[in-house]
C-alpha positions in Angstrom: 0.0 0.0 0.0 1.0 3.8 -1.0 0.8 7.1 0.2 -0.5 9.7 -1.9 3.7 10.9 -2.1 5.0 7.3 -3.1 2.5 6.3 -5.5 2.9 10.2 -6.9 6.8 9.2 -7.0 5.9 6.0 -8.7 4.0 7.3 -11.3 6.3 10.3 -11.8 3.9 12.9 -11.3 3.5 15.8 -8.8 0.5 15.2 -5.3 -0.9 18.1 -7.0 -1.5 16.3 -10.3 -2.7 12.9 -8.3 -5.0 15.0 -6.6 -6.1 16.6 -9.8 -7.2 13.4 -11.5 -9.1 12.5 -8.2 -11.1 15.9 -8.6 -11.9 15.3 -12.8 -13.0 11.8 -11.8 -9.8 9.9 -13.8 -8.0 8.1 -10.3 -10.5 6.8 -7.7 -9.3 8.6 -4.5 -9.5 5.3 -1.6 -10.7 5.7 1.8 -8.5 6.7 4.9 -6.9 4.1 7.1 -7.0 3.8 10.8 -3.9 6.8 10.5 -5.6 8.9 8.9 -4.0 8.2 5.6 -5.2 7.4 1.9 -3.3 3.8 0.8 -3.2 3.1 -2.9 -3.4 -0.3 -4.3 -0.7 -1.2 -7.0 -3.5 -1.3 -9.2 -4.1 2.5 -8.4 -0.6 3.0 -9.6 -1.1 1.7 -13.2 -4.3 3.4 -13.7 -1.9 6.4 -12.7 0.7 5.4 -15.0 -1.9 4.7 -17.6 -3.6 8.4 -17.2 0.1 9.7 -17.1 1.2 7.6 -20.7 -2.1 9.4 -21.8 -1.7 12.7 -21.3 1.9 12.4 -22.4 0.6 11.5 -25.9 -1.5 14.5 -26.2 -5.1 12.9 -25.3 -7.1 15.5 -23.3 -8.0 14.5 -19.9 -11.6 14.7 -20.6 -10.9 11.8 -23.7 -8.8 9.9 -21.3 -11.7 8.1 -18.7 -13.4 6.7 -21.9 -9.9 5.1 -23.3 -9.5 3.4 -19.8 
């Protein structure tokens, strides 16, 4: 499990931008623990990297949720 910083890290993109997706809808934002933290899966990281790759290529973020 990752916090929002080491999946951000992962993915190569900012907390800023992780939160971003989470407010457009593209990256499911997951519950808080017992510690008051979010944990993201591995799968959460793909779907990051995925969105990233995306976005890279040019396709415009509101394209990218119906090419996942």
């Amino acid at each position: 499990m990752l916090t929002i910083s080491q999946l951000a890290a992962t993915a190569g993109v900012t907390v800023r931008t992780v939160r971003h997706y989470h407010q457009v809808g593209l990256l499911s934002e997951p519950e808080r623990d017992a510690s008051g933290y979010r944990r993201y899966t591995a799968q959460a990281a793909v779907d990051l990297i995925r969105i990233r790759t995306l976005a890279d290529a040019g396709v415009p973020l509101a394209r990218i949720d119906a090419l996942l």
